[in-house]
C-alpha positions in Angstrom: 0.0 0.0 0.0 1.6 3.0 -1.1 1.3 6.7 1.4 -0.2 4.8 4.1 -1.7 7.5 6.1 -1.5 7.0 10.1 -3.5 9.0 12.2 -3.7 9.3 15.9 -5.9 7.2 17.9 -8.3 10.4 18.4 -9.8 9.9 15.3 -11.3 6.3 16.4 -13.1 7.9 18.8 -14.6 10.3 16.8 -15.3 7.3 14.3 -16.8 5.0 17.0 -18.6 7.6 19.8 -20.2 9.1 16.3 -23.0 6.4 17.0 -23.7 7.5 20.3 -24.6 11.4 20.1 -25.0 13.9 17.6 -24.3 17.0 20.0 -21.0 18.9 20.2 -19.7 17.2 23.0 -18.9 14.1 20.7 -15.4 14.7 20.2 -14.8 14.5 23.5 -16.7 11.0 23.9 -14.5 7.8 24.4 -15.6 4.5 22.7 -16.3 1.7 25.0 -13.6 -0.8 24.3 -10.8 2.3 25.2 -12.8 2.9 28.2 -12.2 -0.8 29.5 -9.2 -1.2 28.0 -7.0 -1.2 30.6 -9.2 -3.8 32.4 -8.8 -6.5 29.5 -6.1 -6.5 28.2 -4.1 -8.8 30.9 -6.2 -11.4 31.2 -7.2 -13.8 28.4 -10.6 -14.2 30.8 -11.5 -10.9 30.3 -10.3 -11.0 26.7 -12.6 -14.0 26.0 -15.4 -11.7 27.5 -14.6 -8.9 25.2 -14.5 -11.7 22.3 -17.8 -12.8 23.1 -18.7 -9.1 22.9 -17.6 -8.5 19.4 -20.3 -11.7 18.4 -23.2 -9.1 19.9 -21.4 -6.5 17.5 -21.5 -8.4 14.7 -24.8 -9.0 15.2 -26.3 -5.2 15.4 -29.4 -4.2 13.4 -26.6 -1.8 11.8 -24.9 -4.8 10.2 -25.8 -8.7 10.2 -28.5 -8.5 12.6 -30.8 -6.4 9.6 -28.8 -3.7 7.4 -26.6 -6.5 4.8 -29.3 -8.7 4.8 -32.2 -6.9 4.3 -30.0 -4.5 1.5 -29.4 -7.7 0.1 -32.5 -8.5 -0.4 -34.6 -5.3 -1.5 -31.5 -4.3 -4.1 -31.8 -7.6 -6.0 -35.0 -9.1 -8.3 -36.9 -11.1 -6.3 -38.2 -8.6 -2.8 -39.7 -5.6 -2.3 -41.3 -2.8 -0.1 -45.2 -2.6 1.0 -46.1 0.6 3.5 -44.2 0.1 6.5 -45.4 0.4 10.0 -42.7 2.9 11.0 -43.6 4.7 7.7 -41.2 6.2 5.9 -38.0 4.6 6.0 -36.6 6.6 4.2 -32.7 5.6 4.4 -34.1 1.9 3.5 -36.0 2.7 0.5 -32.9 5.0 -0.9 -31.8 1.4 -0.9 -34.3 -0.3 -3.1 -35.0 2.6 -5.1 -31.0 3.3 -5.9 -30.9 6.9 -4.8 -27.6 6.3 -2.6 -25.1 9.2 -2.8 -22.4 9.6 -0.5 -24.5 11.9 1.8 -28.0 10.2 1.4 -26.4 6.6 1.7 -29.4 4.3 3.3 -27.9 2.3 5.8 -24.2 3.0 4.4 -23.1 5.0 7.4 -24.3 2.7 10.0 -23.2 -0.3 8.5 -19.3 1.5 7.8 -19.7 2.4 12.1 -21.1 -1.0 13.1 -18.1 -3.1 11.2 -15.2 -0.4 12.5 -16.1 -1.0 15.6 -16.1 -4.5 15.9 -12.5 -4.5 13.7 -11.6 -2.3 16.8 -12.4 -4.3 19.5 -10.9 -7.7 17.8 -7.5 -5.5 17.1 -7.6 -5.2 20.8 -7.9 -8.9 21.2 -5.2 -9.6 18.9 -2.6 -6.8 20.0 -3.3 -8.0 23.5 -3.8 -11.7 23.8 0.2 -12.8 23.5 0.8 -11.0 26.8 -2.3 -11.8 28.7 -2.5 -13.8 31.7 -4.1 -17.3 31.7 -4.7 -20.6 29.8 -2.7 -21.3 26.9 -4.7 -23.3 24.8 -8.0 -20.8 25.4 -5.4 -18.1 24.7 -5.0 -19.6 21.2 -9.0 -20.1 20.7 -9.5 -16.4 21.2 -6.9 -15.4 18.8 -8.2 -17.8 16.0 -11.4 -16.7 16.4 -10.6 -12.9 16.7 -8.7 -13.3 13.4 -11.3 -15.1 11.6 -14.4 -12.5 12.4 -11.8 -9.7 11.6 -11.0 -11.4 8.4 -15.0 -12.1 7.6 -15.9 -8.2 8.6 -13.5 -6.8 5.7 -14.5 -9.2 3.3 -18.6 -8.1 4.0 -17.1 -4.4 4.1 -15.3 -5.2 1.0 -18.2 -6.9 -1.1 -20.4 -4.2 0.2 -18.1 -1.0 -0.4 -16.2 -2.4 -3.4 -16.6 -3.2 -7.2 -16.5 -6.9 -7.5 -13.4 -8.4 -8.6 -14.9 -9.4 -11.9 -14.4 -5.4 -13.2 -11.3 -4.5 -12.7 -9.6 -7.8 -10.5 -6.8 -7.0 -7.8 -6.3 -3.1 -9.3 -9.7 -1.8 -8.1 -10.2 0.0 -5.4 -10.6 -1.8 -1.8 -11.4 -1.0 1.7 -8.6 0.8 4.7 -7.0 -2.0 6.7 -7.1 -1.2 10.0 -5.0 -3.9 11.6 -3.7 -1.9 15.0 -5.7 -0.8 18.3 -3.5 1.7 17.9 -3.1 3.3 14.5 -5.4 4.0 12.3 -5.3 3.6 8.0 -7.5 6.2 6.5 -5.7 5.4 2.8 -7.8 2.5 0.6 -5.6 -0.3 0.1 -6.0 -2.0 -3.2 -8.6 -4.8 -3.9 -6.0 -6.8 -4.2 -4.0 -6.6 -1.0 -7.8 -6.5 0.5 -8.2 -9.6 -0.6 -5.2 -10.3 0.4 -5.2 -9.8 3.5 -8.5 -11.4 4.7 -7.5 -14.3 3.3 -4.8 -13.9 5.5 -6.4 -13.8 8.8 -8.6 -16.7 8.0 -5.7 -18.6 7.1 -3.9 -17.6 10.0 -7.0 -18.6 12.1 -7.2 -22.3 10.5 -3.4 -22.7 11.8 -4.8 -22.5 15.1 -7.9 -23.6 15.6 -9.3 -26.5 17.2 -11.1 -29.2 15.1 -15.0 -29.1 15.3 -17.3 -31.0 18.3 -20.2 -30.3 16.6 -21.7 -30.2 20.2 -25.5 -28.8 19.5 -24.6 -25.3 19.5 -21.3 -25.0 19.0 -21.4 -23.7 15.6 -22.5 -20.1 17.0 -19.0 -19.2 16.9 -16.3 -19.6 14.2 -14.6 -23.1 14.0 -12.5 -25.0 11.5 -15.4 -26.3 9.1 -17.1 -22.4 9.3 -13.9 -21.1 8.7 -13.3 -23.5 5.8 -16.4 -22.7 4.7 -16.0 -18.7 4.3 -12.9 -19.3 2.6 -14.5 -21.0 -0.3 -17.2 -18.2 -0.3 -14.3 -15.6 -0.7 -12.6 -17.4 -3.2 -15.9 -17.4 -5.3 -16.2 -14.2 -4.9 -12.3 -13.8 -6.7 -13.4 -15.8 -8.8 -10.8 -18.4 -7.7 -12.8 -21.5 -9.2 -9.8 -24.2 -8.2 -9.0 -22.8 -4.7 -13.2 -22.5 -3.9 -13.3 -25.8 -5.2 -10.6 -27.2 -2.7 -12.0 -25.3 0.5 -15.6 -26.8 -0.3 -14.4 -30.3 -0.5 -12.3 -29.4 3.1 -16.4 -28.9 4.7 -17.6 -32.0 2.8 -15.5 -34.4 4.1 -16.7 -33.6 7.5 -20.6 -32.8 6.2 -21.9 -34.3 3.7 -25.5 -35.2 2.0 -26.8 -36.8 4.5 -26.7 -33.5 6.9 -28.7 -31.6 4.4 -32.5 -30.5 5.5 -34.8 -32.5 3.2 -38.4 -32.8 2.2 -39.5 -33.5 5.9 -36.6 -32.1 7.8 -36.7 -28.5 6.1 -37.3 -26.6 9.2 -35.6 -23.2 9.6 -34.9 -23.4 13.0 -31.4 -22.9 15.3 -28.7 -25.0 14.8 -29.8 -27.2 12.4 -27.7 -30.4 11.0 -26.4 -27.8 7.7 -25.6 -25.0 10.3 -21.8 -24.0 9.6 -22.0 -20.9 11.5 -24.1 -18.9 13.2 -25.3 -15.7 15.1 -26.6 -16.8 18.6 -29.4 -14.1 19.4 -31.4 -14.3 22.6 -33.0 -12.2 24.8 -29.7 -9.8 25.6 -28.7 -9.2 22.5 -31.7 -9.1 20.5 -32.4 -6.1 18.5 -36.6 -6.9 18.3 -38.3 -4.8 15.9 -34.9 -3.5 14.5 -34.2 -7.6 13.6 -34.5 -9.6 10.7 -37.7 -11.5 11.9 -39.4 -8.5 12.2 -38.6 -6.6 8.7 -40.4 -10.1 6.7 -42.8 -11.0 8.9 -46.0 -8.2 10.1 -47.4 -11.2 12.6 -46.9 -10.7 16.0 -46.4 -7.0 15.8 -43.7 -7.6 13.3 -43.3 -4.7 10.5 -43.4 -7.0 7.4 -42.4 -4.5 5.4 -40.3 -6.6 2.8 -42.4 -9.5 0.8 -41.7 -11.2 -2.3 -42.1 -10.0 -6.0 -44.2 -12.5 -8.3 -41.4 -13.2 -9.7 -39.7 -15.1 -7.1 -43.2 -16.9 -6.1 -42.8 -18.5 -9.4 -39.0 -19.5 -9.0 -40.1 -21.1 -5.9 -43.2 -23.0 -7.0 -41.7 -24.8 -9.6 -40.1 -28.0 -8.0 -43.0 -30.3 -6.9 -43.2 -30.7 -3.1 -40.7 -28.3 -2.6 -40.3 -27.6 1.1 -39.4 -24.1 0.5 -43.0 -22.9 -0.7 -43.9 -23.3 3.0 -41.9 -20.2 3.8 -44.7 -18.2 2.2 -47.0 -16.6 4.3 -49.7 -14.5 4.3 -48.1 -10.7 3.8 -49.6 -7.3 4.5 -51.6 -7.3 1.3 -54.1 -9.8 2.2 -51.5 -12.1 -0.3 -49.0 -15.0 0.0 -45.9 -13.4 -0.9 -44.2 -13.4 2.7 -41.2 -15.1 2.9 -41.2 -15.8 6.4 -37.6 -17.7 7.3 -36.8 -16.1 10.3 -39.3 -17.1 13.0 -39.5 -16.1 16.8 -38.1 -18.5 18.7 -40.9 -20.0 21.1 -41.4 -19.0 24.5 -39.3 -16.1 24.2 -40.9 -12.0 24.4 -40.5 -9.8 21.8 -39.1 -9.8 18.0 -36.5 -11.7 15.8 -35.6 -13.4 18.8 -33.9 -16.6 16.2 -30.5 -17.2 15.4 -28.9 -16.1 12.0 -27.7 -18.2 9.8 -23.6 -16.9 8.1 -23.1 -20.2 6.1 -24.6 -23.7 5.5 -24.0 -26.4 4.1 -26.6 -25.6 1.2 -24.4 -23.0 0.0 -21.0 -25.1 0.0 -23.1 -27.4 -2.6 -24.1 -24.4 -4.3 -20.3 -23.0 -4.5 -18.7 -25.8 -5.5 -21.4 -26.7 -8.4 -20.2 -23.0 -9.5 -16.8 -23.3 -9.3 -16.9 -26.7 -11.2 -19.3 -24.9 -13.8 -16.3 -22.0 -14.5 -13.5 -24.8 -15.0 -12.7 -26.3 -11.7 -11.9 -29.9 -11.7 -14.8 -31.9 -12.8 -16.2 -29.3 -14.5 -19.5 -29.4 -15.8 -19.9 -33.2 -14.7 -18.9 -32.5 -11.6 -21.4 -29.4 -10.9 -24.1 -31.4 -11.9 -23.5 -33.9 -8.9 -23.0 -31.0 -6.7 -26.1 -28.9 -7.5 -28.8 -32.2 -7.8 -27.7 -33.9 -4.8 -29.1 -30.0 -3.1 -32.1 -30.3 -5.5 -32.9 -33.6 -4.0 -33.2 -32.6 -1.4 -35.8 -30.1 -2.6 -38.7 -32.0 -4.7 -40.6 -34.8 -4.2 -40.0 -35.3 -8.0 -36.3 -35.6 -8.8 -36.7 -36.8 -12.7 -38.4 -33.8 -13.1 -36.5 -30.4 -11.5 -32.8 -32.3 -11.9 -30.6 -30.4 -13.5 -28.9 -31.5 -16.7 -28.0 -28.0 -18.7 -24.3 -27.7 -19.4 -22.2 -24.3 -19.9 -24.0 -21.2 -19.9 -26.8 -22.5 -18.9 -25.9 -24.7 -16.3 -24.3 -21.5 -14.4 -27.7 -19.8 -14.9 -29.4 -22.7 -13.3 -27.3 -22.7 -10.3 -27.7 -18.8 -10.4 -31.2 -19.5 -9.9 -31.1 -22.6 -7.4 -29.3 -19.8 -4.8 -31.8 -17.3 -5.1 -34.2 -20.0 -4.4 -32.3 -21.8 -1.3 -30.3 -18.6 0.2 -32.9 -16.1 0.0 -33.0 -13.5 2.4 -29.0 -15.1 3.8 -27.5 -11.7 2.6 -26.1 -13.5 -1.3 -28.8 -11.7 -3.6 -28.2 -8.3 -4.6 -24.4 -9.7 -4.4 -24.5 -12.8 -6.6 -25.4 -10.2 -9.1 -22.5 -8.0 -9.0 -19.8 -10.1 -8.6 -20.9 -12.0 -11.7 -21.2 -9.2 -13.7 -24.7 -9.8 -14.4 -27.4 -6.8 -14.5 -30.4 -6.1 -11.9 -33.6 -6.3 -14.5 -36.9 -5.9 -12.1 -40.1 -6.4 -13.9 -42.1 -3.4 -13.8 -44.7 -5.3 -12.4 -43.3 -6.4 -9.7 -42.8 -3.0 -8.5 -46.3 -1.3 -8.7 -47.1 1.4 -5.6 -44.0 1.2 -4.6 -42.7 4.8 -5.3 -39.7 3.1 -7.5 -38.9 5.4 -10.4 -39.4 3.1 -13.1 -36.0 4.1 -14.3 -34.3 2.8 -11.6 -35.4 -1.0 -11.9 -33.0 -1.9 -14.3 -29.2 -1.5 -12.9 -26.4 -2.2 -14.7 -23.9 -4.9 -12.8 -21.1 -2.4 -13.3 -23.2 0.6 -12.2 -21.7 2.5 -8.5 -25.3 2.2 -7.7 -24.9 -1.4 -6.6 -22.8 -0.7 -3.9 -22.3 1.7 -1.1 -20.6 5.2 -1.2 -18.5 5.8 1.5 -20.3 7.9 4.5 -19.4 11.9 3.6 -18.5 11.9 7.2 -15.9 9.7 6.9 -14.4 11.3 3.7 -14.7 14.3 5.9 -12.8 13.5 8.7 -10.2 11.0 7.6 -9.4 12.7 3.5 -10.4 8.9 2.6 -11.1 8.7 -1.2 -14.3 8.5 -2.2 -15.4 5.6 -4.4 -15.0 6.0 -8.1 -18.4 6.8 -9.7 -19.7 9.0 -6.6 
């Protein structure tokens, strides 16, 4: 990285208090992990503790817990807004109407907060947790898993705040890698040495780690399989067909077919036998009507203020006995069109109280049928295997839906078979851009929804597809702006 731009510690707290108040006094305002940071740092206890915090960060309304999820969703072809109950959400629909400019950004600026502070608090781990007092082997566990979250926040910062590496590959512009509790980088590094570098840390973390118990449960924090699992979804996303190929086939040979959900096992609950990782949410940490549950589903109080497009009630209705159709609920139109996956776990008050799902094993089938498609070994063949051994799991009538298409075609049909199985998982306005392909939403689909009919059809190269970043930030660090904005 060439110029890299340090700048004093101050500016992190302007960065991090920024969510906390809007009146003058917030330069003065200290972020929470430098407030307790002379309490942690000695002791890999309290380190663990401050781990386990930075699982609640990651799961905020501002980033996994509703913003990249739900942006997913609404930016891509197959959901979209009805009246809201909270009416207008206005930052929200400059999402699905792509209106996004670097000062009217939807949920840009939260999002950009959210994942900077969580980097900050693992930095602390990891500049910390050599020197701490305690256990060795836990003092290892904490540092794997500290590196791994750090490594899968940049690569969601970068697919979210970065042209896809399709357009202009390792030259384009990345994200600032802030890899210190002490320093801050305000200068974008390349895509490249992005890349790069989260690949890196989850690398570094597999060196470390433990292997899997797949104790009930355990798979609400990072381990060997979920980190294995990321790593082929990054290398997808580089369009790395061979080295996706090789991390998929590192998950299957510890899951495998016969821990995929079927016809009478497809329930969308915690921890279920395809659960690679996962968010925990419960009572403490939940962010209720802020939370994924509540934004698809208006029962229960619930805002239900995203529900599927025609379009994708179709996709999903052609497999015969498809499990999947049973997400579809009755929506705030008096129709069938919501997709109700994330459910309220029973027993519990309030809203989205359910865990949220970062990778399953559906998707591993789904990646390596794609890199096999694109040339990895096996190749078409090979994707075939991969992508009908998820669809039968999927129909009562396998003769029927199997797949048997070869090269274009065959990638279209596993393009198709993730919007069905991941919807709503935070892939769909993404699998679009980083394969190049454009956004083309029926007009339609789209009626009363205040969407200028000029802005349904994106362009997969377009800056609208992904965020600006904040003006605020621009202001206060002289970070360039993203090209295009």
């Amino acid at each position: 990285m060439k110029s890299i731009q340090y700048i004093k510690t101050g500016l992190l707290v302007v960065v991090l208090a920024f969510q906390q108040s809007c009146n003058e006094d917030v330069l003065t305002q200290t972020p929470d992990h430098v407030i307790s940071e002379s309490l942690v740092i000695n002791s890999v206890d309290k380190l663990q503790d401050l781990l386990t915090g930075s699982y609640s960060e990651i799961s905020d309304g501002s980033y996994l817990g509703r913003t990249l999820y739900k942006r997913a969703a609404v930016k891509g072809t197959d959901f979209r807004f009805v009246k809201t109950t909270f009416n207008p959400r206005d930052y929200e629909q400059t999402e699905y109407r792509y209106e996004e400019s670097s000062n009217n950004n939807g949920g840009a600026e939260s999002m950009w907060l959210q994942c900077f502070k969580a980097i900050g608090n693992l930095n602390l781990i990891l500049d910390n947790i050599e020197t701490a007092e305690g256990n060795d082997s836990e003092r290892q566990q904490i540092k794997a898993q500290a590196l791994a979250l750090r490594g899968m926040i940049y690569f969601d910062l970068t697919r979210t705040f970065a042209y896809p590496w399709i357009q202009e590959g390792a030259s384009a512009q990345g994200v600032p890698l802030n890899l210190s509790s002490t320093e801050i980088i305000t200068e974008r590094s390349s895509l490249g040495e992005t890349y790069n570098q989260i690949i890196s840390d989850l690398n570094s973390a597999l060196d470390i780690i433990e292997e899997n118990t797949w104790a009930q449960g355990s798979t609400k924090y990072i381990t060997k399989t979920g980190i294995n699992a990321l790593l082929a979804r990054i290398y997808l996303y580089q369009q790395d067909w061979e080295s996706a190929l090789t991390y998929c086939k590192e998950v299957l040979s510890v899951k495998n077919e016969v821990d995929l959900m079927g016809i009478d096992t497809y329930i969308f609950d915690d921890y279920t036998t395809e659960s690679l990782f996962e968010l925990s949410i419960t009572t403490d940490n939940s962010v209720g009507s802020n939370g994924l549950g509540a934004q698809f589903d208006f029962r229960e109080g619930g805002q239900g203020d995203v529900i599927a497009t025609q379009t994708f009630v179709d996709l999903m209705q052609a497999y015969e006995g498809d499990p999947r159709t049973s997400l579809l609920l009755e929506d705030k139109e008096g129709t069938n069109a919501a997709f109700v996956k994330y459910i309220n776990r029973s027993g519990d008050g309030g809203l989205s109280i359910h865990n949220i799902p970062i990778i399953r094993l559906s998707e591993i089938y789904l990646t390596a049928a794609e890199a096999c498609a694109n040339g990895a070994t096996g190749g078409d063949a090979r994707a075939l295997v991969y992508l009908n051994t998820l669809i039968s799991k999927r129909t009562t009538n396998l003769e029927a839906s199997q797949a048997t298409e070869n090269g274009n075609a065959l990638k279209e049909r596993i393009a198709e078979e993730r919007r069905r199985e991941l919807a709503l998982e935070g892939h769909a306005i993404y699998d679009y851009i980083r394969t190049g392909k454009d956004i083309n939403r029926p007009e339609s689909d789209h009626v009363n929804t205040g969407v200028n009919v000029n802005n349904l059809n994106v362009a997969a190269t377009s800056a609208k597809t992904i965020y600006p970043i904040p003006a605020s930030e621009i202001e206060a660090s002289g970070m360039q702006q993203t090209k295009g904005y």
